[in-house]
C-alpha positions in Angstrom: 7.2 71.7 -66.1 11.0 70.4 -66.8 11.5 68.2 -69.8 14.4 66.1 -69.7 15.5 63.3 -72.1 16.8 60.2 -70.7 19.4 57.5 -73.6 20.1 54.0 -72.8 23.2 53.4 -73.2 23.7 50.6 -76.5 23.1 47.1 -75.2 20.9 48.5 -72.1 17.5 47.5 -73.4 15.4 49.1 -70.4 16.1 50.7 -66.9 14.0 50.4 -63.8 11.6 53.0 -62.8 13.4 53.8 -59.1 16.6 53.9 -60.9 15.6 56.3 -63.6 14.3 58.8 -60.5 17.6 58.4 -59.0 19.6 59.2 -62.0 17.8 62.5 -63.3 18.0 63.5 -59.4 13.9 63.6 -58.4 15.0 60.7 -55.7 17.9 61.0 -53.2 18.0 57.1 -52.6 16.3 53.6 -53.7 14.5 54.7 -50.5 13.3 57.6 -51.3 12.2 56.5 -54.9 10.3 53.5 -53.7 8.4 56.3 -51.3 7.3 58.5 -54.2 6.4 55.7 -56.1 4.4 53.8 -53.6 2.8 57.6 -53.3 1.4 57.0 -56.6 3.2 60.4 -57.9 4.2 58.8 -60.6 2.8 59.0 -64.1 4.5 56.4 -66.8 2.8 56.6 -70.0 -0.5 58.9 -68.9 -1.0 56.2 -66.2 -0.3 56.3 -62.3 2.4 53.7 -62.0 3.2 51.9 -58.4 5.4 49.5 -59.3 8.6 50.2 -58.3 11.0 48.0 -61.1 9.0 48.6 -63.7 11.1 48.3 -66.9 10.9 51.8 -68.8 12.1 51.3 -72.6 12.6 53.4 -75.4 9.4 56.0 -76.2 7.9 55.6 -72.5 7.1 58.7 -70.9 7.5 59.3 -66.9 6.0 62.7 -65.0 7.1 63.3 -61.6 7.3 66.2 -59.5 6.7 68.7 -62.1 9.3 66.9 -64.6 8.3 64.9 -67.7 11.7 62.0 -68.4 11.5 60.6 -72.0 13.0 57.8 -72.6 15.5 57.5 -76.1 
C-alpha cells in the first residue's frame, strides 16, 4: 500500500473528497472520482464513504486503490 500525506494550505479548513482523489492523481477527472466513489471504493476514516463532497479535515484518513491519503 502507498502512503501519501496530503497539507491544507493555511486558511483552507477542508477539501472535498473528489477533489482530494484528483489532486494525489487516483482520479483523472471530477468524473471519474464521482465513479469510484459512487463504487463505494472508498474508505474515509475505516468507513466506506459515498458521498462525493464530503469535507475531509485535518487527521481524516482516506484508502483508495491501494493508497492510504492523510490528511495534515
Amino acid at each position: 500500500m502507498n502512503k501519501k500525506n496530503f497539507k491544507l494550505r493555511e486558511g483552507q479548513p477542508y477539501i472535498t473528497l473528489n477533489k482530494l482523489l484528483q489532486v494525489v492523481g487516483i482520479a483523472q477527472t471530477g468524473g471519474h472520482a464521482k465513479i469510484i466513489i459512487q463504487n463505494e471504493e472508498v474508505l474515509v476514516n475505516g468507513l466506506v464513504e459515498t458521498r462525493v463532497r464530503n469535507k475531509l479535515v485535518i487527521g481524516d484518513v482516506i484508502n483508495a486503490s491501494n493508497t492510504q491519503i492523510e490528511i495534515e
